[in-house]
C-alpha positions as CSV (number, residue, x, y, z in Angstrom):
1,X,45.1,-7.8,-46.6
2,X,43.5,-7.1,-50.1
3,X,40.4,-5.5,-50.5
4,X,39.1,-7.9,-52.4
5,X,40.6,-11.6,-51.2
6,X,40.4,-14.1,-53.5
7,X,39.3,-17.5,-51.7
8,X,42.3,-19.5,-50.8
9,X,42.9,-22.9,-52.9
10,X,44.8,-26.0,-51.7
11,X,47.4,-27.4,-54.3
12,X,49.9,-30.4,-54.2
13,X,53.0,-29.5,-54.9
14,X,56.2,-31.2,-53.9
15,X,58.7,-29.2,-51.2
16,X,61.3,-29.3,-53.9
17,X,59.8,-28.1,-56.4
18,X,58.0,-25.4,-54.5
19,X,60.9,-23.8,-53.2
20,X,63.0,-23.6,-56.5
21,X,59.2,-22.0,-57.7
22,X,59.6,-19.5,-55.0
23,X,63.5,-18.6,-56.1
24,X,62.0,-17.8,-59.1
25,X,59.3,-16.1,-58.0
26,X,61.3,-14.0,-56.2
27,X,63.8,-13.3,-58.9
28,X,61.1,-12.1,-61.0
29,X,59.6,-10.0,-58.7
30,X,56.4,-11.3,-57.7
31,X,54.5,-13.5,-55.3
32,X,53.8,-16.8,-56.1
33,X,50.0,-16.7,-55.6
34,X,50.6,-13.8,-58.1
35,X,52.3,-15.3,-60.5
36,X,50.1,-18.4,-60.4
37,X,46.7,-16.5,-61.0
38,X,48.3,-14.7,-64.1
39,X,49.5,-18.4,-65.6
40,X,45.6,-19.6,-64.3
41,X,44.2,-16.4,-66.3
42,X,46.2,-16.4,-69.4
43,X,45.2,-20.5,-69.9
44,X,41.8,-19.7,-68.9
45,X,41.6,-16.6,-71.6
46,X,43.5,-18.7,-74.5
47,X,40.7,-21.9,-73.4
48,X,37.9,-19.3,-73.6
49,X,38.8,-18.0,-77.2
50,X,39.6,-21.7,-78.7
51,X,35.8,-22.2,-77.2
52,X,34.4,-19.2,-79.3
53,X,36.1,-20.1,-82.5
54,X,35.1,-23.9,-82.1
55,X,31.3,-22.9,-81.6
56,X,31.9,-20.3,-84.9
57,X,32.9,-22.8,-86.8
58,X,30.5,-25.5,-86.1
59,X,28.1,-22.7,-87.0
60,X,29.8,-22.1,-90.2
61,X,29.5,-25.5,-90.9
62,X,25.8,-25.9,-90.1
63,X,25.2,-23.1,-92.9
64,X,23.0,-24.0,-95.9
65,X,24.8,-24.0,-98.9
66,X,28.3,-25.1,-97.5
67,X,28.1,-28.0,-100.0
68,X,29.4,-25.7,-102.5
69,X,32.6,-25.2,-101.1
């Protein structure tokens, strides 16, 4: 058991599809729970920084003065 467990999630996911996702899994090395928090992370992290720029640039675009550009 992890130090650290992560709370379980329930997902649908059809038998078919689940076991070809455990082949490849399993080809690449890795767990599927695994491998589904590093897809969960990497969408989260690209979300997170597409957040930051949209807030800089409405900020940008509240500035005085951008009616000069």
């Amino acid at each position: 058991m992890a130090s650290n467990p992560t709370p379980q999630r329930v997902i649908r996911v059809d038998d078919e599809t689940w076991s070809a996702y455990g082949q490849l899994c399993e080809e690449k090395g890795v767990a599927r729970s695994a491998d589904l928090r590093m897809y969960i992370k990497r969408e989260v992290a690209e979300w997170r920084k597409k957040q930051t720029l949209d807030r800089r640039l409405k900020h940008l675009g509240e500035q005085p003065g951008d009616d000069i550009l």
